[in-house]
C-alpha positions as CSV (number, residue, x, y, z in Angstrom):
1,X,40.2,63.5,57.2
2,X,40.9,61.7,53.7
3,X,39.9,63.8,50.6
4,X,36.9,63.5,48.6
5,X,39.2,62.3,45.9
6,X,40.8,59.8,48.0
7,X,37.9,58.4,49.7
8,X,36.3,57.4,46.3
9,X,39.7,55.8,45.1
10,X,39.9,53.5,48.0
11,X,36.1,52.4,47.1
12,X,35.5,48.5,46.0
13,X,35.6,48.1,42.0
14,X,31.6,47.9,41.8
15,X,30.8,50.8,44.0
16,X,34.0,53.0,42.4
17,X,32.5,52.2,39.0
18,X,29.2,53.1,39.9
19,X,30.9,56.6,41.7
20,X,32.9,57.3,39.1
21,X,29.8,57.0,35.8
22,X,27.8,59.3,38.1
23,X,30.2,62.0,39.0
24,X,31.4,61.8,34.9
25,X,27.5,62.3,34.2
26,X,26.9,65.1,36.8
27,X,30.3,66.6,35.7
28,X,29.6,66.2,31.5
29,X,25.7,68.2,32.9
30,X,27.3,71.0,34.5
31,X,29.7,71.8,31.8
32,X,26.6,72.0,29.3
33,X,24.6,74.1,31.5
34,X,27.4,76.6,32.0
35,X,28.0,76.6,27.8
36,X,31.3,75.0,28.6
37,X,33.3,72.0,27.4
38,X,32.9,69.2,29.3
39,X,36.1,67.9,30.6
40,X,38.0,65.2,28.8
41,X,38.1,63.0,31.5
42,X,34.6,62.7,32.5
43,X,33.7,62.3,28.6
44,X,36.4,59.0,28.5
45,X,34.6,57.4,31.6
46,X,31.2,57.8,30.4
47,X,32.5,55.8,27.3
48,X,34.0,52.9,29.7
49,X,31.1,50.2,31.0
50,X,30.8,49.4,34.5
51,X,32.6,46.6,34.0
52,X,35.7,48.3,32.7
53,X,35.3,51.0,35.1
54,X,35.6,47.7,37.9
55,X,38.4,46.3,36.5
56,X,40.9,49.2,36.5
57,X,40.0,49.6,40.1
58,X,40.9,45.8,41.0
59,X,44.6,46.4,39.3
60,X,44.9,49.7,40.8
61,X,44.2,48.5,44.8
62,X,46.3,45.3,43.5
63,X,48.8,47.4,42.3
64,X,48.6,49.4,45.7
65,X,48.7,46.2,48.0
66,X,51.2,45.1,46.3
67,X,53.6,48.4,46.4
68,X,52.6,48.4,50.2
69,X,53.5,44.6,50.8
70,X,56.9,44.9,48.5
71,X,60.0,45.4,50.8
72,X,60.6,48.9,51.2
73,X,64.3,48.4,50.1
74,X,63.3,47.0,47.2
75,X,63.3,48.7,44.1
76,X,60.4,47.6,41.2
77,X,61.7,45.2,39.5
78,X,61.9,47.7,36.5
79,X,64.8,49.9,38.1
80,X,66.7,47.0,39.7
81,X,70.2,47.9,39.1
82,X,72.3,45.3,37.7
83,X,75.3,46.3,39.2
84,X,77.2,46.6,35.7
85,X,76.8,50.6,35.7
86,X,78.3,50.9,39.0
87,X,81.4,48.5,38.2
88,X,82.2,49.9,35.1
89,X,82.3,53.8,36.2
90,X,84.9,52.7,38.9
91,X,88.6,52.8,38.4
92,X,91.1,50.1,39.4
């Protein structure tokens, strides 16, 4: 069974958005009821709109269906060695 955690990050952008403002709110609540801080994160998404909130989500399942559909041999294109590292520590 998938986590709470994980469950809610595989949600479309609308309804993630719309999760994520009401557990920040219930969260941000809580903390003043008990006399404590609230926690950082829940203060920074209750200062994102909706529509921010949506957007991150579409990159990061973009970003995920992309890591899933990349080759699994393949390196991001960020760490792609060029090769030059290898040649030049060998001796011949």
């Amino acid at each position: 069974m998938a986590s709470l955690e994980q469950r809610i990050h595989e949600l479309p952008p609308a309804a993630f958005a719309r999760s994520a403002h009401a557990a920040a709110k219930l969260a941000i609540r809580a903390a003043e009821l008990a006399g404590k801080k609230p926690p950082a994160s829940a203060l920074r998404i209750r200062t994102q709109s909706l529509e921010q909130l949506s957007a991150q989500q579409r990159r990061r399942l973009q970003y995920e269906a992309d890591k899933i559909a990349r080759p699994q041999h393949a390196a991001p294109p960020a760490q792609q060695s060029t090769g030059e590292s290898e040649e030049s520590g060998s001796s011949e």
